[in-house]
N, C-alpha and C positions, 0 to 999 in steps of 0.2 A: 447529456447532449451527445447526441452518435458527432464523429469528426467526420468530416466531409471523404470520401475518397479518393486521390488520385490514380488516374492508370494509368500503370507502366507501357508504355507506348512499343511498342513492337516485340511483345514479347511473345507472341503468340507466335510469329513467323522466324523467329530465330531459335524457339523451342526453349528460352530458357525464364522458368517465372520466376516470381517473385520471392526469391530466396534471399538473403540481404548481409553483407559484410557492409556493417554502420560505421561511420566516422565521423567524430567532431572535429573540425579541422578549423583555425581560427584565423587565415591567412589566405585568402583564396585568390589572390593575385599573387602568388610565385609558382615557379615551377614546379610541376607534378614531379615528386621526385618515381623512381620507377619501386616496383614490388615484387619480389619475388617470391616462389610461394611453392608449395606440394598438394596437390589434390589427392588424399590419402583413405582408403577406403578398408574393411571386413573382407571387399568382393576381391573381382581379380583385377588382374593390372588390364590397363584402360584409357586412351584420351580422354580430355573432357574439354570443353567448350568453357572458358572463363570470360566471365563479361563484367562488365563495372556500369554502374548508374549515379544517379544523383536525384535526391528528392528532399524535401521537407518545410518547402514554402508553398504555398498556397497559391502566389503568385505567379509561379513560372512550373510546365507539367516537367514528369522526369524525364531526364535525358540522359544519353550516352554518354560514358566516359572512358572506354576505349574495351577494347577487345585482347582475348589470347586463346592459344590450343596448347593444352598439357602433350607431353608426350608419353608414352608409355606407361612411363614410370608417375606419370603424373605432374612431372616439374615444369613451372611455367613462369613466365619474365611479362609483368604486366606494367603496362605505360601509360597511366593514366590520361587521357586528354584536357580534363579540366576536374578542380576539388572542387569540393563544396565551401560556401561559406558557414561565418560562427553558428547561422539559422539552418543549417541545412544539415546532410545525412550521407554518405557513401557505401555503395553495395555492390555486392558482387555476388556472381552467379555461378554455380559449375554444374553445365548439364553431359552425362555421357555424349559421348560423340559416337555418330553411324548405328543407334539403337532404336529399332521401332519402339514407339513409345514410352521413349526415353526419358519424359518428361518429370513424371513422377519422381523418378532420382537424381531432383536437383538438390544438391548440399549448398552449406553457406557459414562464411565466418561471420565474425564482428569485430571493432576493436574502437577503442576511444579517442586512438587518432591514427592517421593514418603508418600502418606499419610499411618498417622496411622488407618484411619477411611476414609472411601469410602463412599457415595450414588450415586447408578447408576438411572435414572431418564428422564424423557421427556424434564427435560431442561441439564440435561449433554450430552443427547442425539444430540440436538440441536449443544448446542457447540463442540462438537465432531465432528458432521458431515462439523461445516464451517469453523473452525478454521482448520483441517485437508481435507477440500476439496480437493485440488490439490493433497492429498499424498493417497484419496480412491480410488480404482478402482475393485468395484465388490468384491469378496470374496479376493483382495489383497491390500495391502500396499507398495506404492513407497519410497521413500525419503534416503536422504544423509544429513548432517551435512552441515550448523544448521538447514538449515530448518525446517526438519519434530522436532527437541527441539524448535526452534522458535515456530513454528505452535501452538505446546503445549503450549508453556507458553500465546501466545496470546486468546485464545481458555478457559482457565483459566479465563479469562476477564467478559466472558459471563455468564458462570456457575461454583459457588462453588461447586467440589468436594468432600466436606467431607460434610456438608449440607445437598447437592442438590437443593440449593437458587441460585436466580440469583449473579453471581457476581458482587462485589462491586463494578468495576470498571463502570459496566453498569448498577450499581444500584444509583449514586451518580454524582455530578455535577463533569464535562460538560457533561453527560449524563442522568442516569435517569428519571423524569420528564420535562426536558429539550429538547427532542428531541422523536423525534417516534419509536427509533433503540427497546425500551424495550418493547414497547407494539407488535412491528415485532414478537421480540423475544416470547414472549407470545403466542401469537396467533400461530406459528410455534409447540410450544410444545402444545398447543392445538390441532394443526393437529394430531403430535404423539398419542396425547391421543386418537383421534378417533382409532388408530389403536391397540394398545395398551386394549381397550373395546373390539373392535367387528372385526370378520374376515371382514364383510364388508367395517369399517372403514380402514383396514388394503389394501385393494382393490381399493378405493377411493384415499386414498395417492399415493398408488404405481401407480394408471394412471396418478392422477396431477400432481407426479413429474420422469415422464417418459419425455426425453428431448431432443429433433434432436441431440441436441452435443453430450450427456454422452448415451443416452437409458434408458431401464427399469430398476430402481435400483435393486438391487437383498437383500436392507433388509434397514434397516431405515437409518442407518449414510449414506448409499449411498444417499436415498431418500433427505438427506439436502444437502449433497455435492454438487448434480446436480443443487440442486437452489442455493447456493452458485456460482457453476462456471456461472449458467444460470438465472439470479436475474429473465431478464423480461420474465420468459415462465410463461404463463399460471398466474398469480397472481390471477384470480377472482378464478380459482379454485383449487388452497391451501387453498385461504381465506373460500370456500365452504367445502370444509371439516374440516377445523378448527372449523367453525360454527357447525358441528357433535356432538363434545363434548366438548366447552368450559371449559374445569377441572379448568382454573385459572381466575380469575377477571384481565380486564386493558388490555388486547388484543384489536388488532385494530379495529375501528367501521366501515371502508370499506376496500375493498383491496388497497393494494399499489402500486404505479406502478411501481416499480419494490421489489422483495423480498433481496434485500443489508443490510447485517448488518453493520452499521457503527457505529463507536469508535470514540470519539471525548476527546484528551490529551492536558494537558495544563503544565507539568511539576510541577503539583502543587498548580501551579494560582501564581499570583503576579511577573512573570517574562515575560512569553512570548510573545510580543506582533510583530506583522505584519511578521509570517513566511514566507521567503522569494522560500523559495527551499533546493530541500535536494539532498543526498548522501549517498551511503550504508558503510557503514564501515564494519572494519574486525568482526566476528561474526555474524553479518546481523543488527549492530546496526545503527539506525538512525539520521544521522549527519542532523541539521539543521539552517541554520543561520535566522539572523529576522533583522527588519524594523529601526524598534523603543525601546524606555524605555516603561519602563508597566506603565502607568496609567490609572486605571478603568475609570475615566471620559472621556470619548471624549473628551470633552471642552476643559479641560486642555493641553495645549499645551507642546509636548514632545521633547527630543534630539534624535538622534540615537541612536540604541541598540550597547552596549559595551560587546554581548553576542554570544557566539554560543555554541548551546543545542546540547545535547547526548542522543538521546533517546536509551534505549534496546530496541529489537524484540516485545515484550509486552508494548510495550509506557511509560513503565515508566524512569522518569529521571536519567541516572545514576550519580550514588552519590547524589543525590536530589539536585546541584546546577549544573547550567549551567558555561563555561569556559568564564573566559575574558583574557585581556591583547592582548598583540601583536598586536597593531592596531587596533583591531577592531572598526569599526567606521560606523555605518547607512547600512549593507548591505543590496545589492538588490536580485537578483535573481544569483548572480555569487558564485558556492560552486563548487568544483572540489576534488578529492581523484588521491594523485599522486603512482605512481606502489610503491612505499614503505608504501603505506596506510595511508601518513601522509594527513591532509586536508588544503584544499586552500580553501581563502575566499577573493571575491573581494568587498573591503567597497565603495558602490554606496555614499553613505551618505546622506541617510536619514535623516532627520531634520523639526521641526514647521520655518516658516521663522523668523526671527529679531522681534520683542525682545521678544516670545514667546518658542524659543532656543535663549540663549544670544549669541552675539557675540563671544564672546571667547572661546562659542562650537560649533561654528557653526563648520560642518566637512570639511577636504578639499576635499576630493573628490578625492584620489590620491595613494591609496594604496593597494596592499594586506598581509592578512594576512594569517600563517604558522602553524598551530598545527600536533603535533605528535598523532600516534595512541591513546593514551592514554589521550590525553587531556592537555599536556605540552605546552605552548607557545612556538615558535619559532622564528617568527619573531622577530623585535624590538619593543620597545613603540610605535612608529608612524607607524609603519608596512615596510615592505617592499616597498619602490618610486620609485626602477629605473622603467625606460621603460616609464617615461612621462602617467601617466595612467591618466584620467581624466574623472569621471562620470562611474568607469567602470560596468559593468551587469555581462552578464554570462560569465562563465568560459568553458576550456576542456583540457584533460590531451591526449595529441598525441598518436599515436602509437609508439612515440620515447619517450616519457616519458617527454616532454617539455610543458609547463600550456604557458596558454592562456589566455588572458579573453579579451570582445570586451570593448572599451571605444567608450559610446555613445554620450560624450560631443567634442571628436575631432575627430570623424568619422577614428579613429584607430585601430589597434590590438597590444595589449602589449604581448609578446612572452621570457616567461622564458626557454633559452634551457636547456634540462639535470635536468630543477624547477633549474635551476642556477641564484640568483635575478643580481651578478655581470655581466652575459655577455648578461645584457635586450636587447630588441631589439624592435622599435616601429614602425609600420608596418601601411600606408595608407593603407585602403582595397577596398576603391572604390562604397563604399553604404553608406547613409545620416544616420546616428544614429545604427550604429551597435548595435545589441541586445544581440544574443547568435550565440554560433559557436559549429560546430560538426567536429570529423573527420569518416570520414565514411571506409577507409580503404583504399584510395586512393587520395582524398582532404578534406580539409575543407572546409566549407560549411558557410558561415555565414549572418545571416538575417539583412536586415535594416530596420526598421521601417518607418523614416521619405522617404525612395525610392523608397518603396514596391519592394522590391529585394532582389537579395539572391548572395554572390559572389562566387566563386571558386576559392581558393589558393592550390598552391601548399606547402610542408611544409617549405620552406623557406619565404614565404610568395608573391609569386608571382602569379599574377592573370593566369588561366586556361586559360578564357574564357571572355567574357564580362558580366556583372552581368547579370543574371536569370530574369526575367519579365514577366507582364501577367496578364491574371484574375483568376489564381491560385496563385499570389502572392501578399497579399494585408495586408499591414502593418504586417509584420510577425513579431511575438517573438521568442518563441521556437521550436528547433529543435531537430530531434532523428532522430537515426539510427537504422538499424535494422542489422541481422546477413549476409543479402544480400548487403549489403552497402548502399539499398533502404534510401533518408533521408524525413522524414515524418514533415512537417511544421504547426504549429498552427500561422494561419493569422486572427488575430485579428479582424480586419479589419476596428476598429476604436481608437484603446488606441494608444494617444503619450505621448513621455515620455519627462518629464522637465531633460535634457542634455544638456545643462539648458535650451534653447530655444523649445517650447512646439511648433510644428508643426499641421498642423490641419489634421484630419480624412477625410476616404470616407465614415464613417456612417454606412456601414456594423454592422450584427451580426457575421461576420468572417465566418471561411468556414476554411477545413483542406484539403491539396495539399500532394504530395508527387512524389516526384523526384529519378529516377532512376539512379545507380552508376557516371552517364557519367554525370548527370546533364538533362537530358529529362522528360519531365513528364511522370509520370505513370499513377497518379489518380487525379483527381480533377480541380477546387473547390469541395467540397463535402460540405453538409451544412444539412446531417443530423444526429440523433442521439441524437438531443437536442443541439448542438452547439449553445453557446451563449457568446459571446465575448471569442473563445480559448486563454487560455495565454502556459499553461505549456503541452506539451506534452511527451509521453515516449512509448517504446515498451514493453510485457513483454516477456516472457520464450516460446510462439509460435509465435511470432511477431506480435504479433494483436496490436495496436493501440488505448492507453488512452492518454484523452485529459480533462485537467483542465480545466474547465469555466469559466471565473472571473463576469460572472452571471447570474440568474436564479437555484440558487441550486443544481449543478448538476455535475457529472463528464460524460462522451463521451468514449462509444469505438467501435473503427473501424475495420473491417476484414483485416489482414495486408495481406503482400505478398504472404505469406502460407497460400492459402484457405483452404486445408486440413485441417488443426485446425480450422477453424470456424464451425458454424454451416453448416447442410447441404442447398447447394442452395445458399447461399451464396457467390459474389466475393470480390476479391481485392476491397476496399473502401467504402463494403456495409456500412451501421449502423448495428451495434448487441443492441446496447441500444435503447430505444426507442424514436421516434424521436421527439413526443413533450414532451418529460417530461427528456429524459436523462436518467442517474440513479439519480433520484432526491433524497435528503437526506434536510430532515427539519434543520439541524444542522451545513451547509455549510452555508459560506459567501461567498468571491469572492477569486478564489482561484486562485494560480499562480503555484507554483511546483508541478509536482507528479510524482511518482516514485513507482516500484514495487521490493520491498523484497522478498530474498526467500526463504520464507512462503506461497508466496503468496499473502500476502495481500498489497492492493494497497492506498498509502499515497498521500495525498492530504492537501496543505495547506488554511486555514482559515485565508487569509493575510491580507487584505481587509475586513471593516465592509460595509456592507448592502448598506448605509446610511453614508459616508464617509468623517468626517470633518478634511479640511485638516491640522486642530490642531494636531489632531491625530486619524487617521485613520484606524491604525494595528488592524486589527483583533484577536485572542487569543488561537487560536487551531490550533495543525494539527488534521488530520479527518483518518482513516485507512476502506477501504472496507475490511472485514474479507472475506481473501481464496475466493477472485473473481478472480484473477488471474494467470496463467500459473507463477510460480517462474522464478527468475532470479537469477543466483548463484552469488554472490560477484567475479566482475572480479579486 
């Protein structure tokens, strides 16, 4: 679903667009405290025009919130006239002052609340334009609650606000010298810089990131947004203008192929290990269950993780520990959020084999578990048992509010009606190791792995149809829907799963299918885009089609049903990513869930190492592409 757009109301005659310093601010009846700040540039010294706005409800358009002129040197005393409330957004502008077509060189901060001290800059610039991608649109500002406050606070990630240094987040392990996202980021605010120096430079950006999807940016936050929504356009030549005026050391020494900022969160470190798949929570926060216990060495042989992780919108952990209890026990890829926002979790049970998990932990395989919005246990100690569950994976929350998850060690479906565990219900479904199941708005849908098949239930659990088949269906995992009912399948097309009996592969790199309401094909095999063994797939907010890789570094996205939001020329099931490389990201391992927040940005798990001993194999991140994707509002 596109978000509605608002326009920023008079910015066309004051010259300064939509460049944005975001604030969540939680108190909007006290005093605007004042801001101070530096408008700091590559070029030369220069007034600039600072302005402040307010946006992020639907209900009331933006408005002003007060004005400043830097002097020379750039320094400037801003006074706000009114914040925004907890639902809303604060932004700021700095356009040159007294320059014909000045426009274009407008910079812009962010920060998660409001700062007593501002630097507006090439890298706040940066993070403004990709952390707010999805919410720019030319001289206006889209967004509704939380997203466009999400956006902000993730956006914050990239560049400190009151500084104008990179942020810590993407200054420091599991990022900084650990992954290519900072030297990206560099070399980007190098781009700026070129334009920022020279009208030239300024001419050079603006054709590089001129893009079939979005068009000619009409001023810099636009100019990143476009690469944000459009990573693989044109990369050698951002990287060429970059090369213009290298202002900062540690930018990239070739282009990339594709221009993706990615986040790489660990909750810390010492906890997370082998995320399995995730779930949006109320907020936009990011529910995640995992594999395994943490331990740094491979070698070491592990038990099941006794965790499930709460990320906020910005990656960080809330409360700084993750939830246990309730069963929890080795989950695999099954997390589900039922209509009252509480979350399900089905414990696969994960485990090193005998006597590297002792005995006495080894998991049974046989449960799920309950938590409230908040993070309270629900279930029992051993979790939730009825409905005979055994080996189970993924999970789904019906259209009647009834959870599901498929068990792939007895070729079942376990069916809580009403999330009622008393009246379970255990359901043959007619496919050899059931994976994950979807409902599309008229059946379920659910893949088998060891059948290469896909069934259709009715919601009582009675078969449609005879199972799905084909050379579009080839060892499937994950499945999504989209707003059409269309259900879009990630076929593996060689990973079996120990349920307990490991079945053997057709060897495939997999390929992604997708099947229309009634169960027909629409599209596919499709095998490209960098497809390399799909496990997790999702739609986002125009129903385009991402797809986790469990290898080759990479996340997949495909033009969904609605070719109107793809690029131009593009149809149903082209690649938008590139097809030998993906969106490759040096800081990915083998990844199974992904999902897109609505911020925008699209999460992806590090579940899987490289190099995978099956001591212990959990990988240690999830990964977030910043503002590449169309949002998705918390349903």
């Amino acid at each position: 679903m596109q978000l509605r757009r608002i326009p920023v109301s008079l910015l066309a005659t004051v010259g300064a667009v939509a460049s944005l310093c975001v604030v969540g601010v939680a108190d909007a009846t006290a005093a605007p405290a004042g801001v101070t700040g530096t408008v700091s540039t590559a070029g030369p010294d220069r007034a600039w025009d600072v302005r402040a706005w307010i946006t992020g409800t639907d209900s009331s358009p933006v408005r002003s919130a007060g004005v400043a002129r830097t002097d020379r040197a750039g320094r400037f005393t801003l006074r706000p006239t009114s914040q925004p409330g907890g639902n809303e957004a604060f932004y700021v502008t700095a356009t040159p002052v007294g320059q014909p077509n000045s426009s274009f060189t407008t910079l812009a901060a962010i920060s998660p609340t409001l700062p007593g001290r501002l630097t507006v800059n090439e890298l706040t610039t940066v993070a403004t334009g990709y952390g707010m991608a999805q919410f720019v649109d030319g001289p206006r500002i889209s967004g509704r609650a939380p997203g466009v406050r999400n956006a902000a606070s993730m956006a914050g990630n990239l560049a400190d606000p009151s500084s104008g240094r990179i942020g810590s987040t993407l200054a420091s392990a599991p990022n900084g010298a650990q992954t290519s996202t900072q030297a990206a980021f560099i070399s980007l605010t190098d781009a700026l810089a070129a334009c920022t120096s020279s009208a030239d430079g300024c001419a050079a950006l603006r054709s590089a990131t001129t893009t079939p999807l979005s068009g000619r940016p009409s001023n810099m936050v636009e100019a990143m947004a476009n690469m944000a929504k459009s990573p693989e356009h044109n990369p050698a030549g951002v990287f060429g203008v970059a090369l213009r005026r290298p202002a900062r050391a540690g930018g990239l020494p070739v282009p990339p192929a594709a221009w993706t900022l990615a986040l790489r969160f660990d909750g810390g470190g010492g906890l997370l290990a082998g995320p399995g798949n995730f779930v949006i929570g109320d907020g936009g926060d990011i529910w995640v269950n995992a594999n395994y216990e943490y331990n740094a060495d491979p070698r070491t042989p592990v038990c099941g993780s006794k965790y499930l992780f709460r990320f906020g919108p910005d990656g960080k952990l809330r409360g700084g520990r993750p939830m246990t209890g309730g069963g929890l026990s080795g989950a695999g890829y099954g997390i589900t959020r039922d209509r009252s926002g509480s979350i399900w979790v089905a414990n696969f049970g994960f485990a090193a084999p005998e006597p590297g998990c002792p005995a006495d932990r080894q998991p049974p395989h046989n449960s799920m578990s309950k938590f409230s919005p908040q993070g309270e246990a629900l279930s029992p100690a051993q979790g939730f048992t009825q409905g005979a569950m055994d080996w189970p994976q993924g999970m789904t929350t019906d259209r009647t509010g009834s959870i599901w998850t498929a068990n792939c060690g007895s070729d079942s479906l376990t069916v809580y009606p009403d999330s009622d565990p008393s009246r379970a219900r255990n359901i043959k479904v007619g496919v050899k190791q059931p994976f994950h199941l979807v409902d599309n708005g008229r059946a379920l849908f659910v893949s088998g792995v060891e059948s290469s098949s896909i069934a259709m239930l009715d919601l009582s659990g009675r078969p449609i149809r005879t199972p799905i088949t084909g050379p579009h269906v080839d060892n499937p995992l994950g499945l999504a829907t989209d707003v059409r009912g269309n259900v879009w399948i990630a076929n593996s097309g060689v990973i079996t799963m120990p349920c307990p009996d490991r079945p053997s592969g057709t060897g495939s790199f997999g390929s992604v299918s997708a099947l229309d309401p009634t169960g027909k094909t629409l599209v596919g095999p499709l095998r490209g885009g960098g497809i390399t063994i799909p496990w997790g797939i999702t739609t986002d907010g125009d129903g385009n089609v991402w797809v986790g890789n469990f290898a080759g570094k990479r996340v997949s996205k495909f033009c969904g049903a609605n070719a109107s939001a793809c690029p131009p020329g593009k149809r149903t099931g082209d690649a938008i990513s590139p097809d030998v490389t993906g969106y490759f990201f040096d800081g990915l391992a083998r990844s199974t869930g992904i999902i897109v927040d609505p911020a925008g940005n699209v999460w992806t798990t590090n579940n899987w190492k490289e190099v995978p001993l099956q001591t212990n194999p959990g990988g240690l991140h999830i990964v977030a592409l910043v503002g590449a994707a169309a949002p998705v509002p918390v349903r």
